[in-house]
N, C-alpha and C positions, 0 to 999 in steps of 0.2 A: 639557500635556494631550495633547498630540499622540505622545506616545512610548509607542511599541509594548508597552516595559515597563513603562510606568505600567499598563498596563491587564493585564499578565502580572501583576503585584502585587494588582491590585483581584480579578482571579481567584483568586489562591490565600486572599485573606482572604475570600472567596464561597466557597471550595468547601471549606474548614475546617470551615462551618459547616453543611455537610447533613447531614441526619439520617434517618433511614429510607428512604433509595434503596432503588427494587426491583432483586431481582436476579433475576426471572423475569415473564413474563404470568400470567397465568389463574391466580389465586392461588386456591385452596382454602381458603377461611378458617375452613371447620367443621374438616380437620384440621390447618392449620399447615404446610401443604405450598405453595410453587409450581413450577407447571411453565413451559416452554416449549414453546406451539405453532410448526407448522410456520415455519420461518424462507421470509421471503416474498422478491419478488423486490427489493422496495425495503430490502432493509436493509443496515445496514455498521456495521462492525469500524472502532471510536476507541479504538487503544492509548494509553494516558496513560505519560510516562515516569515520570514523579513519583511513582504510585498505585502503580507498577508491576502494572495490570491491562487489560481490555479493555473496553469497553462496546459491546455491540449497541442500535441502533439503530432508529424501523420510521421509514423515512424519508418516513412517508406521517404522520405524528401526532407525531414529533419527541420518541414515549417511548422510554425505555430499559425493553429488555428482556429482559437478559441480560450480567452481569458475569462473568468471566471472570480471576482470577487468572495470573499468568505472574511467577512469584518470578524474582529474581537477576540479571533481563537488564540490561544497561545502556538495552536500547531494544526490550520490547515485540513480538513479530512479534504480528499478528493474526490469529488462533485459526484455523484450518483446520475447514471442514465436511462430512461426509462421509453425504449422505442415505442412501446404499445398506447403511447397519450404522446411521445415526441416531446418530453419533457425532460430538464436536469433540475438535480435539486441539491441544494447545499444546507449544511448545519450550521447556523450561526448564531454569533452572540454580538450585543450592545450594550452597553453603559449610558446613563442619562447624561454623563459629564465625561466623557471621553472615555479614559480608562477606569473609573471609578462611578460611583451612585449605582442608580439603580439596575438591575440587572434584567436582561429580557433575551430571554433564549427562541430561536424560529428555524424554521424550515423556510428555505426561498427559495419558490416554485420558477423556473424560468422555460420559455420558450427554445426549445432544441435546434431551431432553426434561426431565428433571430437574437437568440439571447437575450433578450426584451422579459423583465420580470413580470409575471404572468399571476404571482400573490404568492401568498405567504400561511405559513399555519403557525400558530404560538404554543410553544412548550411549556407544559404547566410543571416543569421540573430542570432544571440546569445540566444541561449537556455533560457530562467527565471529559475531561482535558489531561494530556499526560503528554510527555517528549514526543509519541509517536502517534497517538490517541488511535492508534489500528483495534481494529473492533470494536470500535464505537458508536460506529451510527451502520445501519444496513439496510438494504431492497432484499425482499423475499420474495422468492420466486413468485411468477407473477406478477410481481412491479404492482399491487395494490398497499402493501404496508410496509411503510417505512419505519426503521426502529431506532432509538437514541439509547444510550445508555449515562444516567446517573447512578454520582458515586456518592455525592453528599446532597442532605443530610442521609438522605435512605438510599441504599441501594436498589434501583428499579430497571427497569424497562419501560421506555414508555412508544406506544404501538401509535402510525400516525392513520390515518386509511385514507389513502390521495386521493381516491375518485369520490369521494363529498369534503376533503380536505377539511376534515375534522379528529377528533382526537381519540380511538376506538378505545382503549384502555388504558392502565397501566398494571406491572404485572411485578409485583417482588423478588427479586432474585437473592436476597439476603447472604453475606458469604460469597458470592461468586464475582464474576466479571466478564466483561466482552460481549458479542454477540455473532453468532455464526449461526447462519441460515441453514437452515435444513428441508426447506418446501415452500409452499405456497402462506402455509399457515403454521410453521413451527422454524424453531430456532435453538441452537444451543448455548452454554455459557461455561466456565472453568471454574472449578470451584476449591476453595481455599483449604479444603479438606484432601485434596488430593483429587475428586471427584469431578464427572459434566454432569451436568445438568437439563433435560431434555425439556422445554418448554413448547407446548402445544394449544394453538386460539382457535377461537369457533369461526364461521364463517364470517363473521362481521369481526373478527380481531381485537375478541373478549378474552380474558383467560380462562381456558379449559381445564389444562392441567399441565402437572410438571413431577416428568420421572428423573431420578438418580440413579447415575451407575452405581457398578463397586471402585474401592480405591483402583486407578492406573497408575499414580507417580508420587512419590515420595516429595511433597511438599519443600523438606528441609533438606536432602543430600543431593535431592535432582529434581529440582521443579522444572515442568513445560515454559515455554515462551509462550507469550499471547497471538504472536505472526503466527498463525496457522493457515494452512492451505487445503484448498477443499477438494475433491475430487468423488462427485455427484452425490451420492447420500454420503458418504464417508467424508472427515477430516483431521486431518493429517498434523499432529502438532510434533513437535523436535525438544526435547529437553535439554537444559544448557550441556552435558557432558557428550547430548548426541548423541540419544535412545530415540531411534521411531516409532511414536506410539500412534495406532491409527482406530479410532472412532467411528462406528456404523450407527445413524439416528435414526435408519427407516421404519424398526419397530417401534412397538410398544416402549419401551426404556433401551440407552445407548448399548451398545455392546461392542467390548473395548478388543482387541486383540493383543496374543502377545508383540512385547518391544522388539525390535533388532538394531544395533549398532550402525552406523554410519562410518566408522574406522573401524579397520583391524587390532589385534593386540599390538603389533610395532607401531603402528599409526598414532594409536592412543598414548602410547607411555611416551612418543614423540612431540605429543600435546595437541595432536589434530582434533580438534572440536567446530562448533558449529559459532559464529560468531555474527555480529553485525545489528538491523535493527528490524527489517521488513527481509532476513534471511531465507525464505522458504518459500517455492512455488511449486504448481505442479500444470503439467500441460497433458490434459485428463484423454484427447487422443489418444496417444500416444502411451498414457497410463509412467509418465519420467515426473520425478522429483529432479528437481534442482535445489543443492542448499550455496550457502556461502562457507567456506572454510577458513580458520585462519589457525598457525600454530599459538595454544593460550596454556590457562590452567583456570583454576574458580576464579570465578569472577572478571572474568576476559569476556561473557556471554556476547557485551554489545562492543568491541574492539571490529574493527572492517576486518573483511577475509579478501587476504589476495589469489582464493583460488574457489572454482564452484566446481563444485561434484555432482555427476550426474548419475541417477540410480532409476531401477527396475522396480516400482512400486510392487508387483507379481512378487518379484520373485525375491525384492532387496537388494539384488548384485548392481554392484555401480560399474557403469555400463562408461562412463570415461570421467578426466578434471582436467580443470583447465586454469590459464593462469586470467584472471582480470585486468584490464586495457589496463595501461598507464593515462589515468586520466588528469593528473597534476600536467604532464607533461601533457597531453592533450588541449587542459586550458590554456598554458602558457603560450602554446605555439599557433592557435586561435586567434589570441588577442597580438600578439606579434604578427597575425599575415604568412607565418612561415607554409610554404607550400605542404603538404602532406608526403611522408615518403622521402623528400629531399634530403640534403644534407644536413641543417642546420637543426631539422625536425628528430632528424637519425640523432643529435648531437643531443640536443634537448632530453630524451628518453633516456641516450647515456649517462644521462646526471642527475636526474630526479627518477627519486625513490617514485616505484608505485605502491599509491597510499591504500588500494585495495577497494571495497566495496562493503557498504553497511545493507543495502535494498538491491531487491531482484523482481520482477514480474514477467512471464512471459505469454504471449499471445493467445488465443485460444481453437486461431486454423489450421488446415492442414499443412501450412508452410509460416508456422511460428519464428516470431523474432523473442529476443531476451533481452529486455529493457536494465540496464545495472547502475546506480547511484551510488555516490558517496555523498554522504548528508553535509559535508563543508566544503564541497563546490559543487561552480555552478555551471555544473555538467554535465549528461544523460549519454553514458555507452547504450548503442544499439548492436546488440552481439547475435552472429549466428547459435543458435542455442544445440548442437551440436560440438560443434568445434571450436567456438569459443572468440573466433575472428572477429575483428571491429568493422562490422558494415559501415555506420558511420556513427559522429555525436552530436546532438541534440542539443544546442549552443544556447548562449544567452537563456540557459534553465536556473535564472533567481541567483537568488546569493547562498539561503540553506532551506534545507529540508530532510525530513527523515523518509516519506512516504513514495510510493508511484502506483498509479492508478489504472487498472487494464480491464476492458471488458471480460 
């Protein structure tokens, strides 16, 4: 009873079995029509790999309000929003024969409000796919260019520019990976030398130029994760041992500052590191990291953390931790009917392990929620991002997924 996949099993024969999921709010039910109202500030993007699609979230009522197809990916990116045209857009891919023949990579532009595909843009390079494919496609501030990231044959960048929904460049990033936004017209990328790499387009989204830091991170004894987290010109990346190293792009070239730890010296020799797959957020008000924690050693980096620490970006000092919902016991007691609180739900928790948390994202108002997954169920904790409490959980969220998706 205790095993993560027993209850990844009891999910897929639970979600076989729904039937009329909505795929919008505010249904019209004299014509047959629904729409989507305004996307609010409590919601988020639960890619399913399995479904291969997206669900919206309102993370204040725990309904789904908005599906989102994404054909062909091995892993889902979650749909991009863009209020200044009232548009979402996803990355996707096709085969002539199903899963196989020819290959055709696109952007699908859809309608914000109806969901209703509104066209498309064609990728003249293949998307990069990976377990978690975070950092791979991005909206630059602005919401005029969107970016994909290819890993084969050549490593690129290629720039989309949605208001003539044509193809503005593409731009080499040779060595590096990912894409993290840094304006209207610039972005950054990680580079395999230890270094970022500062990428900057002209006003129509040509490439202009591209600065290099100096080394920040030791590639081989303590490489960065690619989940990074942004916080306005700066972003924030975590290295597997749990060195915060934080990134400023608003000059001329990056400039990197010194690391600080995440655990103390007992902390560390205790094995507290930073763990999981989508680990790191920051809720830029506020100026708080949140990571995931779990006790590991090398090579634990993607192992779930049963616990999130919260820190003082200023100053470093972690400001409180907490323990992560039991969300095994959560599902089970879901699809059982058991009341919340009651006895049998109390019984339930007593006996299953909590299996922790791989993904975290948290809101970005002035009264934030903390969205928490575990990538092999199909579950979404909605947590006060203070103290850690389960406001509630975000049910019938897919079968798996590593991602979540928050304005």
């Amino acid at each position: 009873m205790k095993s993560v996949h027993s209850a990844l099993i009891a999910t897929l024969v639970s979600s076989v079995c729904i039937v009329g999921l909505p795929v919008a709010a505010d249904q019209d039910v004299t014509r047959g029509v629904e729409t989507l109202g305004p996307i609010g500030a409590h919601t988020v993007w639960v890619p399913d790999r399995l479904f291969a699609h997206s669900r919206l979230y309102d993370g204040d009522t725990g309904g789904v309000l908005a599906i989102v197809d994404s054909a062909g990916k091995l892993t889902p990116t979650p749909p991009m929003h863009a209020p200044t045209r009232n548009e979402i857009y996803s990355v996707d891919v096709d085969y002539s024969r199903g899963r196989r023949g020819d290959r055709i990579d696109y952007v699908t532009i859809l309608d914000a409000t109806t969901l209703r595909v509104t066209g498309e843009v064609l990728l003249p390079n293949p998307t990069a796919e990976s377990n978690t494919s975070i950092a791979h496609t991005a909206l630059l501030d602005g919401e005029r260019f969107l970016l994909t990231y290819t890993q084969f044959p050549e490593t690129v960048v290629t720039i989309v520019d949605l208001e003539s929904r044509t193809i503005a460049g593409v731009v080499p990033i040779a060595g590096c990976a990912g894409i993290y936004p840094a304006g209207p017209s610039r972005f950054a990328t990680l580079c395999g030398d230890g270094t970022t790499t500062l990428v900057v387009l002209d006003e129509n989204g040509a490439h202009l130029r591209t600065e290099r830091s100096e080394v920040f991170f030791d590639v081989v004894e303590d490489p960065v994760a690619m989940a990074g987290a942004r916080l306005g010109d700066d972003w924030v990346f975590i290295s597997f041992a749990g060195q915060v190293h934080r990134i400023n792009y608003a000059g001329e070239r990056p400039v990197t500052a010194l690391p600080w730890p995440l655990a103390d010296p007992n902390e560390r020799a205790a094995g507290w590191r930073p763990g999981g797959l989508q680990h790191v957020t920051i809720h830029s008000e506020s100026n708080t990291l949140f990571v995931v924690m779990h006790e590991g050693q090398a090579g634990s980096h993607k192992d779930a953390g049963p616990e999130i620490w919260r820190f003082d970006l200023t100053s470093g000092a972690r400001l409180g931790r907490f323990e992560t919902s039991n969300l095994t016991a959560d599902l089970f007691g879901q699809m059982a009917g058991l009341e919340p609180g009651g006895w049998a739900d109390w019984l339930l928790h007593l006996v299953l392990d909590t299996p922790g948390v791989h993904s975290i994202a948290v809101t970005q108002d002035e009264s934030p929620v903390l969205f928490a997954r575990n990538a092999e169920l199909g579950i979404v904790a909605v947590l006060d991002p203070e103290t850690g409490d389960l406001l509630r959980n975000l049910e019938e969220a897919g079968i798996t997924g590593p991602t979540l998706g928050v304005r």
